[in-house]
Backbone as ProteinMPNN parsed JSONL, in Angstrom:
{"seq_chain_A": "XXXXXXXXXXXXXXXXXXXXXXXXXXXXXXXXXXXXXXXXXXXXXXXXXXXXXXXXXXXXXXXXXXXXXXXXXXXXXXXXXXXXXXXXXXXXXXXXXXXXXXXXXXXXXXXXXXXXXXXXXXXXXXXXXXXXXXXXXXXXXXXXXXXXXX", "coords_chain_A": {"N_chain_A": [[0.837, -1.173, 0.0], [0.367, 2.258, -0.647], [2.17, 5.259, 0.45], [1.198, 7.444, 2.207], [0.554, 11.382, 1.346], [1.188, 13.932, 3.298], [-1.365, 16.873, 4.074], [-1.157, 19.299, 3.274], [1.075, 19.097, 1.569], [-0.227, 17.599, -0.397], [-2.233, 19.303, -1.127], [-0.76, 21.781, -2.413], [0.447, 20.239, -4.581], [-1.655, 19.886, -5.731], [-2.595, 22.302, -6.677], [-0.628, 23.286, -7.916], [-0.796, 21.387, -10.21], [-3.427, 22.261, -11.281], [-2.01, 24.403, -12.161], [-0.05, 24.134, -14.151], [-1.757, 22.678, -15.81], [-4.471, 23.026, -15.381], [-6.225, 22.269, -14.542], [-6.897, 19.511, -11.95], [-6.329, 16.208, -10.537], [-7.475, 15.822, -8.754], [-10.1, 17.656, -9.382], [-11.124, 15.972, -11.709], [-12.088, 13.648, -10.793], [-14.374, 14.587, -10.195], [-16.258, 17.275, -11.861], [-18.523, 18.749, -12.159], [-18.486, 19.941, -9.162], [-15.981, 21.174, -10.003], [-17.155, 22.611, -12.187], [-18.698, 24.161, -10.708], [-16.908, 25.435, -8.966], [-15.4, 26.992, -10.908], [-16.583, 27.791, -13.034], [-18.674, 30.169, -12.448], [-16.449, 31.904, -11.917], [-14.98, 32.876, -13.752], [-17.0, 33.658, -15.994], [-17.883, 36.069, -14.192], [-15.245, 37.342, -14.535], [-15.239, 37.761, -17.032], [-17.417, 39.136, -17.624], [-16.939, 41.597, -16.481], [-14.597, 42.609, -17.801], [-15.161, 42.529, -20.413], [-15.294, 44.483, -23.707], [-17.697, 44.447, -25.446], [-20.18, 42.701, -27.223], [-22.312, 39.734, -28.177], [-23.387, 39.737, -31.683], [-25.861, 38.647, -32.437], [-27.153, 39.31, -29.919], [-27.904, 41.661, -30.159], [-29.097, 41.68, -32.878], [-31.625, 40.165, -31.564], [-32.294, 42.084, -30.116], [-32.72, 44.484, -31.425], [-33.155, 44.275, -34.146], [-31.754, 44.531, -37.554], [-29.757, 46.372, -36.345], [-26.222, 47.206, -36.36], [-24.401, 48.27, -35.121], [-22.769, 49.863, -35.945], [-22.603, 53.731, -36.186], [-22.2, 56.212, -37.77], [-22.466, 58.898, -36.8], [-21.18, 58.785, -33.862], [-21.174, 57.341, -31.181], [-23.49, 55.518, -30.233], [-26.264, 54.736, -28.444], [-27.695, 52.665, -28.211], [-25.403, 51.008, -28.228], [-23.889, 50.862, -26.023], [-26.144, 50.428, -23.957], [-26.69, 47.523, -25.309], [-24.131, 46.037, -24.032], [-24.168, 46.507, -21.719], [-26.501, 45.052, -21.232], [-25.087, 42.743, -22.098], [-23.434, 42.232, -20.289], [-24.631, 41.886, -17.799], [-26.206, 39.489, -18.546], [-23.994, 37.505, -18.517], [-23.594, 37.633, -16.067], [-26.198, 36.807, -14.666], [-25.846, 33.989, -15.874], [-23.897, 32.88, -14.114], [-24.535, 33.292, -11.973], [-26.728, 31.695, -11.828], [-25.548, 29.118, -11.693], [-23.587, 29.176, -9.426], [-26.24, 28.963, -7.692], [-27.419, 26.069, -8.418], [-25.164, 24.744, -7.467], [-25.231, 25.469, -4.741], [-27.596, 24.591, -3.952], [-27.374, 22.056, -5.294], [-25.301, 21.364, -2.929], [-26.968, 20.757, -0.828], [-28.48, 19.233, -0.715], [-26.674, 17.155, -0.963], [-26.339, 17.027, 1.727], [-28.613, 16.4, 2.716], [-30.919, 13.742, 3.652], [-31.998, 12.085, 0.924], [-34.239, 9.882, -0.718], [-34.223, 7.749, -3.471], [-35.993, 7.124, -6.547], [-38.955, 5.597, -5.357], [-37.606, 4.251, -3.438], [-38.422, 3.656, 0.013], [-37.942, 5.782, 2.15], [-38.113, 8.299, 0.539], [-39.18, 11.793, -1.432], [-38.611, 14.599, 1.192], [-40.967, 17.492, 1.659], [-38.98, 20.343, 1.164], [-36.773, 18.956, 0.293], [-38.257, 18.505, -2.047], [-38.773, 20.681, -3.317], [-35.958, 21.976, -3.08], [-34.822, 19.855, -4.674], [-35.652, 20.733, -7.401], [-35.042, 23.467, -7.76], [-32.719, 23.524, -7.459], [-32.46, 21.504, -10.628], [-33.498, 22.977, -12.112], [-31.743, 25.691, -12.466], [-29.694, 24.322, -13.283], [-30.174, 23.432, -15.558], [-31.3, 25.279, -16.941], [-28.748, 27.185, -16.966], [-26.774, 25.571, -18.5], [-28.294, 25.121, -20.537], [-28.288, 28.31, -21.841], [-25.72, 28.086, -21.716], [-25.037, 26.615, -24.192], [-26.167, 27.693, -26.191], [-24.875, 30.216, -26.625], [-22.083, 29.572, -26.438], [-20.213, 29.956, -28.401], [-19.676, 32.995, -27.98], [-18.977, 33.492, -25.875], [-16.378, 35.133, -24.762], [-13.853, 38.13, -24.933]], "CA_chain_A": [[0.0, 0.0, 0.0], [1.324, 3.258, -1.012], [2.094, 5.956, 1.496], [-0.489, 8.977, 2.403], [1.131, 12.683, 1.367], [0.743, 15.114, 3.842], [-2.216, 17.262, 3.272], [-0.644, 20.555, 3.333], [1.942, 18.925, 0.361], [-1.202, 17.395, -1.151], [-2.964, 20.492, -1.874], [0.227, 22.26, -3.27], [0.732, 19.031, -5.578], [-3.15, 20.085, -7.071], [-2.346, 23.554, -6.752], [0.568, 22.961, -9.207], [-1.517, 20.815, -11.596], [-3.649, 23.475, -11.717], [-1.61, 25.962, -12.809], [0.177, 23.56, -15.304], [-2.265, 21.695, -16.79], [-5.969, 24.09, -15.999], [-7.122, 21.214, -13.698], [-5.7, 18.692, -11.004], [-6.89, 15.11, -10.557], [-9.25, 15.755, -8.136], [-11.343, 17.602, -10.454], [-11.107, 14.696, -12.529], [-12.898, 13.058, -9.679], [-15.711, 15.503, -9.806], [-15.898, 17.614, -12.672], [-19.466, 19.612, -11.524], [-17.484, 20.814, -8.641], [-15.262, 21.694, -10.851], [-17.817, 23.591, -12.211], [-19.52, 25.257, -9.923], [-16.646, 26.533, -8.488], [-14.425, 27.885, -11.482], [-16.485, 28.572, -14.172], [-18.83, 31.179, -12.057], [-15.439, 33.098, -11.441], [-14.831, 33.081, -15.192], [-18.209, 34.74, -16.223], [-17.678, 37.353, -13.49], [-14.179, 38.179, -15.125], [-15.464, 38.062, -18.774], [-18.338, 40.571, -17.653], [-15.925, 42.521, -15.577], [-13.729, 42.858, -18.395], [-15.319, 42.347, -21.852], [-15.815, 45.718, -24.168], [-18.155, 43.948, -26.904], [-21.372, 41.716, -26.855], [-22.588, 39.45, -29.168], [-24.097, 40.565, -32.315], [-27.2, 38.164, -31.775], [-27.738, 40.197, -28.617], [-28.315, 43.21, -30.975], [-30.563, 41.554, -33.741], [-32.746, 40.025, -31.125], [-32.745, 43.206, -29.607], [-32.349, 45.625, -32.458], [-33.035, 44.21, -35.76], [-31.121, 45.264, -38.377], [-28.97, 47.239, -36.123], [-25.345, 46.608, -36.857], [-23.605, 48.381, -34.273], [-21.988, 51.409, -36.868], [-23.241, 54.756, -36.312], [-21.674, 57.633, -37.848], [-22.467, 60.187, -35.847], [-20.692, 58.445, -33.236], [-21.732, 56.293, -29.803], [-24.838, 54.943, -30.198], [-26.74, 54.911, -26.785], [-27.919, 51.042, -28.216], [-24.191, 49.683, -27.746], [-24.247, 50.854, -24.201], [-27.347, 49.145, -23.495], [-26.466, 45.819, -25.371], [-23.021, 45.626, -23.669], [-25.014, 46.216, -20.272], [-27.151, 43.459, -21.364], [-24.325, 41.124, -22.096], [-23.081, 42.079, -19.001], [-25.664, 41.213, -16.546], [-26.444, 37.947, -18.669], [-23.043, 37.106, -18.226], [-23.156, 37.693, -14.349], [-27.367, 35.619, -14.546], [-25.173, 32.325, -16.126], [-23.003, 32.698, -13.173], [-25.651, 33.332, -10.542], [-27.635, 30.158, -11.662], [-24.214, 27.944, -11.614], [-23.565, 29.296, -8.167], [-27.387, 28.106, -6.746], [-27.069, 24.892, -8.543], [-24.037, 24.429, -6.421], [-25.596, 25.564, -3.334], [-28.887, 23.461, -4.404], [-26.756, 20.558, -4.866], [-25.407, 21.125, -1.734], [-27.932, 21.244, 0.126], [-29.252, 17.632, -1.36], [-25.899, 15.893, -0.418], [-26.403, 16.806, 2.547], [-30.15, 15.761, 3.536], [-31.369, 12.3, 3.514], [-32.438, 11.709, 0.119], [-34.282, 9.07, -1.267], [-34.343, 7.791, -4.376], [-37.608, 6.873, -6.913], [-38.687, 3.869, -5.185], [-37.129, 4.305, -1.62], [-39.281, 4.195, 1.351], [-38.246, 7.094, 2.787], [-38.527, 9.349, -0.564], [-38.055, 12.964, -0.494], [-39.659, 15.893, 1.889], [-41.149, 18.596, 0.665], [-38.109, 20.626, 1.218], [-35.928, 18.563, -0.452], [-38.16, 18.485, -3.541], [-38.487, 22.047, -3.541], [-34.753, 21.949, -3.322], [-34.348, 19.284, -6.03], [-36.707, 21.315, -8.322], [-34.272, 24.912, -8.129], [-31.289, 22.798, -8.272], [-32.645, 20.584, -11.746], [-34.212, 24.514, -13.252], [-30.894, 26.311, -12.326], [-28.299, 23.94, -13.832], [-30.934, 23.122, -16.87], [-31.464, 26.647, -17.308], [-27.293, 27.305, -16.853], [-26.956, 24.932, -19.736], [-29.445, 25.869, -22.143], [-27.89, 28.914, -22.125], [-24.307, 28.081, -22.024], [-24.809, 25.826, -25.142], [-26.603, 29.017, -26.648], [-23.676, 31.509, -26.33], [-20.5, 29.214, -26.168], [-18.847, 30.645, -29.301], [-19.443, 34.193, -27.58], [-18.035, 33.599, -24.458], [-14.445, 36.01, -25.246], [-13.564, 39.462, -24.16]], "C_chain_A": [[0.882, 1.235, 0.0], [1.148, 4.272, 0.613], [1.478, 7.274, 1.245], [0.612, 10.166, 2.328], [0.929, 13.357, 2.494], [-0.318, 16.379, 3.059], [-1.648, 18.674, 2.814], [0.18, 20.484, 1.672], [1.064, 18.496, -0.983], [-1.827, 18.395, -1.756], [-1.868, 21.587, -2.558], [0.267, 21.344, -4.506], [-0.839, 19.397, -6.201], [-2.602, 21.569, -7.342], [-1.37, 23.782, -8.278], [0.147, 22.565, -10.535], [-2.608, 21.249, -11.816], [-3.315, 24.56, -12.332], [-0.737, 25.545, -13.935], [-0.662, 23.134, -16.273], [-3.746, 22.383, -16.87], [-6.474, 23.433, -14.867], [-5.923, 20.374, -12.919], [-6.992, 17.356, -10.903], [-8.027, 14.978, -9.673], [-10.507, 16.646, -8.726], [-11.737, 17.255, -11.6], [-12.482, 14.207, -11.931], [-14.068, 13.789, -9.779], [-15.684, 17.076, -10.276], [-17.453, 18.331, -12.331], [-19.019, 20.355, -10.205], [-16.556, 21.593, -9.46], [-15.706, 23.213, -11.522], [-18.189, 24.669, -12.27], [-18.435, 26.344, -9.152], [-15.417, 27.351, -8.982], [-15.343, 28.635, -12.47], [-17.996, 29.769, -13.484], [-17.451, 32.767, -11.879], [-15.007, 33.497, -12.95], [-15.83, 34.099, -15.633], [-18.285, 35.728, -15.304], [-16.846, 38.182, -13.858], [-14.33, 38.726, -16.664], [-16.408, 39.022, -19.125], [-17.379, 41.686, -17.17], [-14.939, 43.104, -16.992], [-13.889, 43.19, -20.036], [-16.287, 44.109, -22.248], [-16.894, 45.87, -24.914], [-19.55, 43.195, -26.233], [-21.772, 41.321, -28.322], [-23.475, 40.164, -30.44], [-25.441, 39.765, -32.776], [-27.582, 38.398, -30.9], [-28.582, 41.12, -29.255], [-29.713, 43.077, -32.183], [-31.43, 40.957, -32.981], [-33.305, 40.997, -30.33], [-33.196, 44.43, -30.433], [-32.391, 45.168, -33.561], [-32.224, 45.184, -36.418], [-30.065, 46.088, -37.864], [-27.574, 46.466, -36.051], [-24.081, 47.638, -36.484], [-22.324, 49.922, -34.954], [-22.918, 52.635, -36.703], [-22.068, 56.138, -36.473], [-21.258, 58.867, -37.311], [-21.709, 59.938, -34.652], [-20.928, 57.525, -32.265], [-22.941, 56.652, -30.127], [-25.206, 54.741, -28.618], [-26.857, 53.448, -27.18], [-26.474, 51.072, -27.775], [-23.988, 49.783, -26.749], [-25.134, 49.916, -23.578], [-27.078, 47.682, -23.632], [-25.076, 44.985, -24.463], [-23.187, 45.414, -22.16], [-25.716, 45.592, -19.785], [-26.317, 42.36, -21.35], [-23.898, 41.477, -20.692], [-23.637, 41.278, -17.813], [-25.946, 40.104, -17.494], [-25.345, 37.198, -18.668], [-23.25, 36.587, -16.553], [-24.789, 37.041, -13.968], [-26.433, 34.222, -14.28], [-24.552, 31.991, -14.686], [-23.803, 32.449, -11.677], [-26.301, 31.889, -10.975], [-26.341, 28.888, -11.518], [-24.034, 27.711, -10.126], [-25.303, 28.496, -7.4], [-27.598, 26.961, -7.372], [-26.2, 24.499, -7.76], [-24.68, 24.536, -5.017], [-26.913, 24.534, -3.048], [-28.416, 22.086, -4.121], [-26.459, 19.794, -3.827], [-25.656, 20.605, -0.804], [-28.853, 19.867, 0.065], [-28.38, 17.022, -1.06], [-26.012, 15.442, 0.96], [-27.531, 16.624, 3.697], [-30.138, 14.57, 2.805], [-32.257, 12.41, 2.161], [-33.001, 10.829, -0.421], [-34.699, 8.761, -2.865], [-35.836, 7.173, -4.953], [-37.573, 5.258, -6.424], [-38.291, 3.375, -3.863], [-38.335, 4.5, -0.61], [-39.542, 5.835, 1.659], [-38.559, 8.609, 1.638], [-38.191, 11.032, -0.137], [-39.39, 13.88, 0.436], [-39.682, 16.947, 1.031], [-40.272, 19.99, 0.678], [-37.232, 20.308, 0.369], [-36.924, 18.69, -1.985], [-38.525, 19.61, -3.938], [-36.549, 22.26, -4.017], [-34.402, 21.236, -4.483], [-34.389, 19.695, -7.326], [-35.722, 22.643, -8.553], [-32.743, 24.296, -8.331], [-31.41, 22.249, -9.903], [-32.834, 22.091, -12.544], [-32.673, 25.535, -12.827], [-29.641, 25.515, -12.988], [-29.372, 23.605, -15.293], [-30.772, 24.511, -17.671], [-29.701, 26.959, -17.779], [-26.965, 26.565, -18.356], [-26.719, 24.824, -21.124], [-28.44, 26.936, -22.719], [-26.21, 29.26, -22.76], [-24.32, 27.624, -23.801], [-25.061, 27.158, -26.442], [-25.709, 29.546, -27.106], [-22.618, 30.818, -26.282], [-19.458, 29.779, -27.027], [-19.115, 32.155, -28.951], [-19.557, 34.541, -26.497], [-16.415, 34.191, -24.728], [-14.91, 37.336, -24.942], [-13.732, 39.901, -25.704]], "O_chain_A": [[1.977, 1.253, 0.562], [0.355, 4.097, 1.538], [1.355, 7.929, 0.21], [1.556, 10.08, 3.113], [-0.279, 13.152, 2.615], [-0.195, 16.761, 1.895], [-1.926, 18.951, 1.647], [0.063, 21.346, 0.8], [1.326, 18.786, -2.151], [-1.971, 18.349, -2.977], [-2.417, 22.315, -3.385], [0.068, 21.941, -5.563], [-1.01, 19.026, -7.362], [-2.162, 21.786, -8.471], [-1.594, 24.352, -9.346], [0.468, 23.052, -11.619], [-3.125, 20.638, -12.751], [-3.994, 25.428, -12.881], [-0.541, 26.414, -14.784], [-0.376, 23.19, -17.469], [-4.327, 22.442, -17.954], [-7.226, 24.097, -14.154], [-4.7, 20.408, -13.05], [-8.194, 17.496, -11.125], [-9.079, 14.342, -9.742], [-11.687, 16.349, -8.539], [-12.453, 17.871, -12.39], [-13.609, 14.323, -12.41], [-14.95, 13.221, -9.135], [-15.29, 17.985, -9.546], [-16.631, 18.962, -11.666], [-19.252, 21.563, -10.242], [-16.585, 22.821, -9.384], [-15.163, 24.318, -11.512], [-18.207, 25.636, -13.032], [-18.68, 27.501, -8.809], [-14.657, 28.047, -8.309], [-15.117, 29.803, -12.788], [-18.424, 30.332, -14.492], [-17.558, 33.99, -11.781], [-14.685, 34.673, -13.113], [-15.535, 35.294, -15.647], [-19.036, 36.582, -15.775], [-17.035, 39.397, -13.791], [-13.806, 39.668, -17.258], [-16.512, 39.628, -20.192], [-17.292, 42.712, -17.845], [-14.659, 44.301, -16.927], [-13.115, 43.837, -20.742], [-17.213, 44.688, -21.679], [-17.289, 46.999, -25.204], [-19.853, 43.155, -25.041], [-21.699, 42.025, -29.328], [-24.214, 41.108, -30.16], [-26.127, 40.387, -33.587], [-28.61, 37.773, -30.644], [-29.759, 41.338, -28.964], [-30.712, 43.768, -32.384], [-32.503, 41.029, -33.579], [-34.45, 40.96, -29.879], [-34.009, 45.249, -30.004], [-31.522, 45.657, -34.283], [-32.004, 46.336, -36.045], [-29.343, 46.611, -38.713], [-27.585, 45.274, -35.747], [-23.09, 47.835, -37.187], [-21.44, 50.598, -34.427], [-24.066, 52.493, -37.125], [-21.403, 56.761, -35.646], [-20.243, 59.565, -37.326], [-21.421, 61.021, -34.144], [-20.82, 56.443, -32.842], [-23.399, 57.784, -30.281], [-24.348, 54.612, -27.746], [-26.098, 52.75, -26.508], [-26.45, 51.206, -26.552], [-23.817, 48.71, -26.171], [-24.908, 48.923, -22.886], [-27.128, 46.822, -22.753], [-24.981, 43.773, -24.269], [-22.642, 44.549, -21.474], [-25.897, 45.348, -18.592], [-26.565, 41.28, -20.815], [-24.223, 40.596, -19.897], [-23.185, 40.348, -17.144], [-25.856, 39.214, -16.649], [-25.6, 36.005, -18.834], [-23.086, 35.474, -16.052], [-24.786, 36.666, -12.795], [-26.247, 33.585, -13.242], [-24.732, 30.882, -14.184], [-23.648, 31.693, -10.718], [-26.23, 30.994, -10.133], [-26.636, 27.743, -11.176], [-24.192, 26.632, -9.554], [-25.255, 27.527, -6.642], [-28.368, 26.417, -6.58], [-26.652, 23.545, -7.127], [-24.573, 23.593, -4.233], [-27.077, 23.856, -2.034], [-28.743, 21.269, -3.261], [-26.745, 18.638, -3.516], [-24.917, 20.05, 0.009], [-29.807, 19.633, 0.808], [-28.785, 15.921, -0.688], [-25.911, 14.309, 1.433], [-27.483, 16.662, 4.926], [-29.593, 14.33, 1.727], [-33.371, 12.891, 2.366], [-32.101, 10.449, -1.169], [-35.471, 9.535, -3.431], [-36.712, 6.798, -4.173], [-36.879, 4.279, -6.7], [-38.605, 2.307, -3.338], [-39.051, 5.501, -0.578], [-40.461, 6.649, 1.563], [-39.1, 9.666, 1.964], [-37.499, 11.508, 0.763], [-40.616, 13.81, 0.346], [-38.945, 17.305, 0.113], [-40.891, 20.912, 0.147], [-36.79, 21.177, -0.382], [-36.309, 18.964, -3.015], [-38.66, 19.657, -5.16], [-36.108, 22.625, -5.107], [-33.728, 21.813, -5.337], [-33.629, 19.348, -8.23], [-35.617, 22.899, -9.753], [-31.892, 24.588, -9.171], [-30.419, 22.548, -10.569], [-32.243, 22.237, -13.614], [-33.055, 26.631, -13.237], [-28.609, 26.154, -13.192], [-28.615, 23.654, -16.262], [-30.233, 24.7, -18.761], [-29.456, 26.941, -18.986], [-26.965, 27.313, -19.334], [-25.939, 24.645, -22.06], [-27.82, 26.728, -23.762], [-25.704, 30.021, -23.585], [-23.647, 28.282, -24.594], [-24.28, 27.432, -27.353], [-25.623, 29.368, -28.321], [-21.732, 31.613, -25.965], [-18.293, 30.042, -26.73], [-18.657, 32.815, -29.884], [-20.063, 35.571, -26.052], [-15.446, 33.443, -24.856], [-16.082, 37.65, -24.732], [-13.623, 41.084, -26.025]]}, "name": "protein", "num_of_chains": 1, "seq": "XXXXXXXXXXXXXXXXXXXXXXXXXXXXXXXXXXXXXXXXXXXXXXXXXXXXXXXXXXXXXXXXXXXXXXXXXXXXXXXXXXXXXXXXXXXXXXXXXXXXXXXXXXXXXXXXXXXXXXXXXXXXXXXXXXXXXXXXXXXXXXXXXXXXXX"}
């Protein structure tokens, strides 16, 4: 049997293969952790930071509008960029209460379809904003993935 790291050396040793490789083997292991608790910090930095917004923001907002105006700043590209913004920093908010949702289900007695004890009406309130917050999260990601960039 192999011998146990120290934890202190253990979490440097992910730390490391994190910053080499993006990821470390324990979020191998559990890749919705993973998740929940990088790619909220991502969509906070890409709103935080990004000058632009898609230009399917603009024709479902703005037909025909196409983001050139002569005369100079358009009050629309303010708006749409204030839109991508905050739907940037939504995606992130529903990732985050999926996570806390999830939570919040590992750690009550759950049962499954078919179990005696089944769930309380708590938990399937809870199951119900966890399943519509990562569904929702999703949807949307799948939506928008090629205009996720600064």
């Amino acid at each position: 049997m192999g011998k146990r790291i120290p934890e202190k050396r253990y979490a440097k040793l992910m730390r490391a293969q994190r910053a080499r490789k993006g990821y470390c083997e324990d979020d191998t292991a559990d890749i919705w952790a993973w998740c929940v608790e990088v790619l909220p910090g991502i969509l906070w930095e890409l709103a935080a930071k990004t000058d632009s917004y898609p230009d399917m923001i603009a024709d479902e907002k703005f037909p025909g509008y196409d983001g050139d105006d002569a005369a100079g700043e358009d009050p629309r590209d303010e708006y749409l960029h204030r839109k991508w913004c905050d739907f940037l920093f939504y995606m992130a908010a529903l990732l985050r209460v999926a996570g806390l949702k999830a939570d919040s289900l590992a750690d009550a007695r759950v049962g499954l379809p078919g179990d005696a004890g089944g769930l309380n009406t708590d938990e399937e309130r809870s199951r119900s904003a966890y399943l519509q917050c990562k569904d929702e999260f999703f949807r949307l990601f799948e939506k928008y993935f090629e205009h996720l960039w600064y």
